[in-house]
N, C-alpha and C positions, 0 to 999 in steps of 0.2 A: 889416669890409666885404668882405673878399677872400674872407674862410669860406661869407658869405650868397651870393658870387657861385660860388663853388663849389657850395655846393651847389646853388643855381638849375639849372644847368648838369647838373649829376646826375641833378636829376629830370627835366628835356625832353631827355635822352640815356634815360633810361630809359621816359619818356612814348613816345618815339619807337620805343623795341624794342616795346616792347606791342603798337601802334599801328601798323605797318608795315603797306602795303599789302600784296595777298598774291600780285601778280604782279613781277616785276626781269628787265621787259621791254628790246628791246634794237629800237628801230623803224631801218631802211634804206629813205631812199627811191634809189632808182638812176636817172635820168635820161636818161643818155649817149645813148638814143635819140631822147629829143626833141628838134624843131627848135632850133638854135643863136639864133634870132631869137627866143625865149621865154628870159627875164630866170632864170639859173637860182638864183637865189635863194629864188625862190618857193617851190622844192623844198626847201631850205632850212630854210626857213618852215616848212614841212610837216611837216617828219621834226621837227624841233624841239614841234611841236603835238601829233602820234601816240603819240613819244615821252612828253610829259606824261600824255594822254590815257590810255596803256594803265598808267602806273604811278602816278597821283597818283589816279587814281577807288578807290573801294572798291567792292569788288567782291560780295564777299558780309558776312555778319551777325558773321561769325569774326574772330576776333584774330589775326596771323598776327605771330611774332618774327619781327627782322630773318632770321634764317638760314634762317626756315622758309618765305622768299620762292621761288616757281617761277620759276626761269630758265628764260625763252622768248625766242625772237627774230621776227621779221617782217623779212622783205624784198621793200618792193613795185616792184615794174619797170615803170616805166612804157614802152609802148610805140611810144604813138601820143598824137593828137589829134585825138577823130572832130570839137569843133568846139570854138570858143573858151571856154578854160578845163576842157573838159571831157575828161577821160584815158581811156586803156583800156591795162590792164596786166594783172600776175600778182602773184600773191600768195602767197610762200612763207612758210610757219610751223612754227617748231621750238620743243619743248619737251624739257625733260628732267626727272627723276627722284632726290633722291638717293637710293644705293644703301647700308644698313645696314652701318657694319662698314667702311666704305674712302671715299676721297674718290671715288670712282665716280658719273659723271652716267651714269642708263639715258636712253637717245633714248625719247620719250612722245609725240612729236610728231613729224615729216616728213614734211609735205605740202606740194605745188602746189595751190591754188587757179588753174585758167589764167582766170579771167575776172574781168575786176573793172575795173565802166568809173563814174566819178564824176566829181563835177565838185567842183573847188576854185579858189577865188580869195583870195588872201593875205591871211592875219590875220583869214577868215571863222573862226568858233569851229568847234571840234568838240568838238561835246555828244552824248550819246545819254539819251534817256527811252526806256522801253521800255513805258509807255503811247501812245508817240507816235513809234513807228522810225523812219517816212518823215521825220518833220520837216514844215517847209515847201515843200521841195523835192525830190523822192525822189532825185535822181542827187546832191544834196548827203549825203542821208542814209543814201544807199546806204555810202557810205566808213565812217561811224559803226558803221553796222547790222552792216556785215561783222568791222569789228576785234572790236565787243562780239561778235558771234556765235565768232568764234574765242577771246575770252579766256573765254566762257561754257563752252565744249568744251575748253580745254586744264586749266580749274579741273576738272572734272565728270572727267575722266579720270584726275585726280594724284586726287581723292577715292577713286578708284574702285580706286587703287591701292594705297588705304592699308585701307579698309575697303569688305566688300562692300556693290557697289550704294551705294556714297557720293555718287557723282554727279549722281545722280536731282534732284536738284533745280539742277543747272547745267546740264545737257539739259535739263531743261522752261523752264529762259530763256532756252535757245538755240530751242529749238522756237517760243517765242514770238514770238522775232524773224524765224524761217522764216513763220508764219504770217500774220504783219503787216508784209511785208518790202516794201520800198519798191518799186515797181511804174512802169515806164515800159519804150516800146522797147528803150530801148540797155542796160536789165539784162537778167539772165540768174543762171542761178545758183542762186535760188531757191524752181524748181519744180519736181514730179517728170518733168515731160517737157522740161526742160534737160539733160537729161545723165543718165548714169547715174551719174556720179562727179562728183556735187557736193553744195552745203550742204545742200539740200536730201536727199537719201538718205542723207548720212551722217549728219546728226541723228535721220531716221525711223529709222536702224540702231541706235542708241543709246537710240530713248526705248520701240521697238517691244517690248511683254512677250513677243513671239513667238521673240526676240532676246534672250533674259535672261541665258542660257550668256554672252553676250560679257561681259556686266560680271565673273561669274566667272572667266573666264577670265584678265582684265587683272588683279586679284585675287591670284589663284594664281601669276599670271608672276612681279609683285614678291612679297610678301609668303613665298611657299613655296618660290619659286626665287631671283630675283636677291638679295633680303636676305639668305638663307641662304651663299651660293657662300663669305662669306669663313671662316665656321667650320665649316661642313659640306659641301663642295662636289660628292661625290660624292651624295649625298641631293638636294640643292639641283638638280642636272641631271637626276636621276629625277626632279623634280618638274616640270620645265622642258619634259622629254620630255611626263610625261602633259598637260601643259597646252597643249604643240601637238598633240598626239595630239586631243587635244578640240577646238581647234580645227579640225585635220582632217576628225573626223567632223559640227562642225558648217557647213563648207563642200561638204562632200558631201550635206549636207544641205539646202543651204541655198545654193546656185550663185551666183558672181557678184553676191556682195554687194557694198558697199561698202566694208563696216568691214573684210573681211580681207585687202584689199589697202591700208588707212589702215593695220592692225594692222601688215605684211610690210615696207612702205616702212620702217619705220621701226628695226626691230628685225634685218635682213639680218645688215649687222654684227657686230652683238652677237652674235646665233646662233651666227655663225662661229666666234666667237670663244671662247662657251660650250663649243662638244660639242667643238670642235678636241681639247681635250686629254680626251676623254671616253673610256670604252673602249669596244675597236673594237665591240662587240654597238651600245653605245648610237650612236657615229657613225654605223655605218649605217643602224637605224631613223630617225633624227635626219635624215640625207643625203635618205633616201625622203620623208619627210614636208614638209619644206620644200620642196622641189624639187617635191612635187605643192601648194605653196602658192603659191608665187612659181615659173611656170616661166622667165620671164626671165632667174632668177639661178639656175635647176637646174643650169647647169654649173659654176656658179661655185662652189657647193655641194659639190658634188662635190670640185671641185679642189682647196676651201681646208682643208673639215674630214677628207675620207680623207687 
């Protein structure tokens, strides 16, 4: 009896590594700023349902092993109450990378969403169809629309940095949800004349063939550069170099996009951290180039890698 129960056990532990979703997401709802006279459990409730939502759905057709899960987090702030039940907040989302060769997470993800207004009332489900985004109520199915549209872009990016142009098919479901995205006053977000830096442009950045250097680019970052640094390191930042170099020239090309400040947000650090020990030829080139990618952090650039 105790052998049949053993083995049972072996195979739905091994059912389960097969079978693993392919996100080990990490949902925060933050509160503190809503009125004290609103029951904060609710919130509770919430991060509780998100949390389910972004790790128990399946996500694509793939079988992903327990290990070969993307660590991502969410953290939504809620900031206000334009009216009962219905929030307006920001929406931070981080993802990372592993890096071949070392326990090393690369940042794949840091981003602000600043807009993200929905309605929720406790122990309403959160489902998404993506024949049917809006749902029955678009400020309910905006919260759905948004999460699915960011695990659609943080899947389609970790593809993209395994094999080229892997992603194309989690952009055209994030595209989908841009397309058929829930529609009322209090959203936003969605359209190309929302903003220059939102859902909307960063997916057209990503599914745009006019835009295809980007998937290579993300590509050549891991795959030629950051997998290589633990056995080839000096090779590994020549490759690191020409793939901001290309970057470079496709922002000179290409002004004020989206994707290259999604791409800079996320990677500052790491940069830093890369050429820091580079030599002096390559720091320099390396110093010039970022520093005309992110000028915000042009000084910083300077200081940390010279």
């Amino acid at each position: 009896m105790i052998n049949k129960i053993t083995l049972f056990i072996i195979i739905v532990l091994i059912y389960a590594n097969v079978q693993a979703q392919e996100l080990q997401g990490r949902v925060t709802v933050n509160a503190t700023q809503i009125s004290s006279s609103v029951d904060k459990k609710i919130f509770t409730t919430l991060q509780n349902q998100l949390n389910n939502f972004i790790n128990n759905r399946k996500w694509t057709g793939d079988n992903f092993k327990q290990n070969e899960r993307i660590n991502c987090s969410f953290l939504l702030s809620l900031e206000s109450i334009v009216e009962k039940n219905v929030y307006k907040g920001t929406l931070t989302i981080q993802a990372a990378r592993p890096v071949y060769g070392s326990t090393y997470q690369s940042p794949l993800v840091n981003y602000k969403d600043q807009d993200i207004t929905f309605k929720y009332i406790e122990y309403q489900p959160i489902d998404f169809n993506e024949n049917q985004v809006q749902g029955i109520d678009p400020l309910i199915g905006n919260l759905s629309a948004t999460f699915a549209y960011y695990a659609y872009t943080i899947l389609g990016l970790d593809y993209d940095a395994f094999s080229p142009k892997g992603g194309d098919p989690y952009f055209q479901k994030a595209l989908k949800i841009v397309n058929n995205a829930p529609e009322s006053g209090a959203i936003s977000g969605w359209k190309l004349f929302d903003g220059i830096r939102n859902r909307y442009w960063l997916n057209e950045n990503l599914v745009n063939n006019k835009y295809n250097v980007i998937h290579d680019i993300f590509y050549s970052y891991y795959r030629n550069g950051m997998d290589s640094l633990a056995v080839a390191d000096v090779k590994a930042r020549d490759n690191l170099l020409k793939t901001i170099t290309k970057l470079q020239t496709f922002n000179q090309e290409n002004s004020n996009t989206a994707i290259v400040q999604f791409f800079m947000q996320s990677k500052t650090i790491e940069l830093i951290g890369v050429f820091k020990n580079a030599s002096p030829e390559s720091k320099s080139k390396s110093v010039d180039i970022l520093s005309a990618l992110d000028i915000s952090s042009a000084q910083r650039f300077k200081d940390e890698i010279k």
